[in-house]
C-alpha positions as CSV (number, residue, x, y, z in Angstrom):
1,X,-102.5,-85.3,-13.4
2,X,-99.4,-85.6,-15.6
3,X,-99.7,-88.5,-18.2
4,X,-96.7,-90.7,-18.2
5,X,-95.3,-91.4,-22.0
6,X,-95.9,-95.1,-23.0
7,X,-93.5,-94.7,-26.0
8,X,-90.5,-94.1,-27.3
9,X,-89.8,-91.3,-29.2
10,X,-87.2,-92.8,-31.4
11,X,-88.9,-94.6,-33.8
12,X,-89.2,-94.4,-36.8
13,X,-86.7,-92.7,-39.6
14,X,-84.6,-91.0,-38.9
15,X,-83.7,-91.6,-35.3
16,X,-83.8,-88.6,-32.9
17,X,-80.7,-90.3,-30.6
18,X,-77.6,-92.8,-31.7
19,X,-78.2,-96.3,-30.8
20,X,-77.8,-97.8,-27.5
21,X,-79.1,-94.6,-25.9
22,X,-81.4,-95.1,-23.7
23,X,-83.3,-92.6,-20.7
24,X,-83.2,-95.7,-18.0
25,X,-79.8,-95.0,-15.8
26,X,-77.0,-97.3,-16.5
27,X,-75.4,-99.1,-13.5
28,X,-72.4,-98.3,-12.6
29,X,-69.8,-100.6,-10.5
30,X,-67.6,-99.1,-8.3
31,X,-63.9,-99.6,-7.1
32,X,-64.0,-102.1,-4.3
33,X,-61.3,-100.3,-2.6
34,X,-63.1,-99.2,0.8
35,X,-63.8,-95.2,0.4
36,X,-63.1,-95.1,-3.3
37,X,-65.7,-93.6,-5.3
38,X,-64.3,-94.5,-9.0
39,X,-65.5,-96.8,-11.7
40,X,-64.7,-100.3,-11.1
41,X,-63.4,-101.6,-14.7
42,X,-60.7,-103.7,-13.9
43,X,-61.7,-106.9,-12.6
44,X,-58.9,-108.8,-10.3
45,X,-59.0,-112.5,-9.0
46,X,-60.2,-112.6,-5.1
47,X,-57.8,-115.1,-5.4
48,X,-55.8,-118.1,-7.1
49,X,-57.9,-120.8,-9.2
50,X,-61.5,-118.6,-8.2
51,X,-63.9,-117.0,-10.2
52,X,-64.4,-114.3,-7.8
53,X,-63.3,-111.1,-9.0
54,X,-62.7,-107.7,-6.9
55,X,-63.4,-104.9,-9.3
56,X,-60.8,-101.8,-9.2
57,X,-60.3,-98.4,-10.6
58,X,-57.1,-97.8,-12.2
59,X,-55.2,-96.7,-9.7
60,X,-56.0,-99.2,-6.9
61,X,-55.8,-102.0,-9.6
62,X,-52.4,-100.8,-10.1
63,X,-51.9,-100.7,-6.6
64,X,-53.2,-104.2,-6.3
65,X,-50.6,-105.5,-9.0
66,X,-47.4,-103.5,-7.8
67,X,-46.0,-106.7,-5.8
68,X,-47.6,-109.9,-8.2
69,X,-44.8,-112.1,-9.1
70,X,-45.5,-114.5,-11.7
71,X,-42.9,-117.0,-10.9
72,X,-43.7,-116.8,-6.7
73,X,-43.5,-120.1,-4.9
74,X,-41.0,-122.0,-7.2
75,X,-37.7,-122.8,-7.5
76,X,-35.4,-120.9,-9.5
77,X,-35.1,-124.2,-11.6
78,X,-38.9,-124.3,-12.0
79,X,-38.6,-120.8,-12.9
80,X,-36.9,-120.9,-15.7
81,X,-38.6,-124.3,-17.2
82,X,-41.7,-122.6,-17.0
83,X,-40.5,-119.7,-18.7
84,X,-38.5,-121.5,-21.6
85,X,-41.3,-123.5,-22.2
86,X,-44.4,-120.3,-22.2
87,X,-41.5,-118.4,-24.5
88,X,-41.0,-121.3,-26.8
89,X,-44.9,-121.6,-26.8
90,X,-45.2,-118.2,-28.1
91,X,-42.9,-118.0,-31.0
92,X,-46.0,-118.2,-33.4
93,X,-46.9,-115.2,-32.0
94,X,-43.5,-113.6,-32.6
95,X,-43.2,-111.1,-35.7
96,X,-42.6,-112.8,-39.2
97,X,-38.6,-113.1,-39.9
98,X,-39.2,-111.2,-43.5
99,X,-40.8,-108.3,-42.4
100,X,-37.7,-107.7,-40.7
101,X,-35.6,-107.0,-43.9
102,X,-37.1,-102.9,-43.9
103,X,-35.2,-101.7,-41.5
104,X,-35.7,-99.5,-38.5
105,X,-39.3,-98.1,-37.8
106,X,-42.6,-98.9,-37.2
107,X,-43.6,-98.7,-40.8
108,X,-45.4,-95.0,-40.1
109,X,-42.6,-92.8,-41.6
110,X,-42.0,-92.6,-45.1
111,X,-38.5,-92.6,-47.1
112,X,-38.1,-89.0,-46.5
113,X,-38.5,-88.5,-42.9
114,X,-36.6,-91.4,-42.2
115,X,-33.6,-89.5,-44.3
116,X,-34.7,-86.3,-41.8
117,X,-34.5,-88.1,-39.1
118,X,-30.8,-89.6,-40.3
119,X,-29.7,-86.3,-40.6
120,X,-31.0,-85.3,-37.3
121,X,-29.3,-87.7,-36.0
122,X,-32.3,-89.1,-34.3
123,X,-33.4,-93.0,-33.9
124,X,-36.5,-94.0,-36.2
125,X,-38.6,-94.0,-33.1
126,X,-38.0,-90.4,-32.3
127,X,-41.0,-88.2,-31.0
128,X,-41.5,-84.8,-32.5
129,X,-40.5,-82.9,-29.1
130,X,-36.6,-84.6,-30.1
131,X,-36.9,-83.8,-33.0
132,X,-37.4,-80.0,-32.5
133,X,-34.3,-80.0,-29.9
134,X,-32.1,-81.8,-32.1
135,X,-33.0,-79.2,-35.1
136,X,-32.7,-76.4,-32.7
137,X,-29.3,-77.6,-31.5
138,X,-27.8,-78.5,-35.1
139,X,-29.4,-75.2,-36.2
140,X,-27.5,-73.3,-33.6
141,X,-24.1,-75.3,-34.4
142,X,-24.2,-74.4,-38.1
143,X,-26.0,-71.1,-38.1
144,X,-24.3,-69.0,-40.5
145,X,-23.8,-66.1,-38.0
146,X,-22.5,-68.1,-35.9
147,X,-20.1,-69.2,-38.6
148,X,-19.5,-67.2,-41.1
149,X,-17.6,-68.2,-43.6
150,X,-18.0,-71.5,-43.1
151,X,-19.6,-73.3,-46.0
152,X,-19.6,-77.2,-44.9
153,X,-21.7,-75.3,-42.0
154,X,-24.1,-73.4,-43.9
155,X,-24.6,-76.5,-46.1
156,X,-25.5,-78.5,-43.0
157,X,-27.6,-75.5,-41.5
158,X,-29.4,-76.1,-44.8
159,X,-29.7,-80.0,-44.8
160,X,-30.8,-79.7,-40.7
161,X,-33.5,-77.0,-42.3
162,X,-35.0,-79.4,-44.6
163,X,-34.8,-82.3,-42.7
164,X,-36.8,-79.9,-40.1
165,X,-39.3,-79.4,-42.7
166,X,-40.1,-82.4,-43.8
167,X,-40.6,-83.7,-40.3
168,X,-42.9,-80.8,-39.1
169,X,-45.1,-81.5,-42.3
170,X,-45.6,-85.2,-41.7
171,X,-46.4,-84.5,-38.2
172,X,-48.8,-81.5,-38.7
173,X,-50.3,-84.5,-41.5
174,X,-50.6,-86.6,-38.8
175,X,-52.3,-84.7,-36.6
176,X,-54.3,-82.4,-38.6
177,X,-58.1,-82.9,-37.8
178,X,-61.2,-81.0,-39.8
179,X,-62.6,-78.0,-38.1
């Protein structure tokens, strides 16, 4: 006959598993959509002023919220009364006036990219994907074979060059992870 373990064996120092692990199985709530074998994460009201929730997967909880309309049942009057007073509510939550005075950006670029980016021609915002079209279509513009001769286009071949370079090191910075 097989003898059935009566303890753990993770205790003690040092642990042989990361906390919260466990061998019992962990329940799992599914999507209350009929036939829908997915997670059910995203709980949704059964309906207004009710506790009851319906629990959805992604998808059918954005399927559920495609035609919610916040404003639904009052007058266009109402409407907007409702929504001057939730937005003038909310202006503690808005962003300090004098963190404003930087500029552009998110505040995750530094001096030198943003200059890259200014010479791209590209907004602060811009993703790395623009940024390698718009340096592959200034480079193409000013290449000196395809100008030669020309020395306002070499020099910005070679200002659309650095900017280039300064942008693909900050982003191989950013997402540079140890082996």
């Amino acid at each position: 006959m097989a003898r059935i373990p009566t303890r753990s064996n993770d205790w003690g120092f040092p642990r042989w598993r990361e906390y919260g692990a466990a061998r019992e199985a962990t329940t799992v709530r599914l999507c209350d959509r009929h036939g829908c074998n997915e997670p059910g994460n995203c709980p949704a009201p059964k309906s207004p002023n009710s506790p009851d929730r319906w629990y959805f997967c992604t998808t059918h909880a954005g399927e559920y919220n495609r035609g919610w309309n916040y404003f639904e049942g009052l007058s266009a009057e109402e409407a907007a009364a409702r929504e001057a007073n939730e937005t003038r509510a909310a202006e503690g939550l808005a962003e300090a006036k004098h963190y404003g005075w930087a500029g552009p950006g998110d505040g995750s670029r530094s001096r030198d990219e943003m200059r890259a980016l200014a010479v791209l021609e590209l907004d602060p915002d811009a993703a790395f994907d623009e940024v390698r079209t718009a340096w592959r279509r200034m480079a193409k513009a000013n290449h000196p074979d395809v100008r030669p001769g020309d020395a306002d286009a070499a020099g910005r071949f070679q200002a659309v060059q650095a900017a280039y370079e300064v942008l693909r090191a900050a982003e191989d910075a950013r997402t540079w992870k140890p082996a």
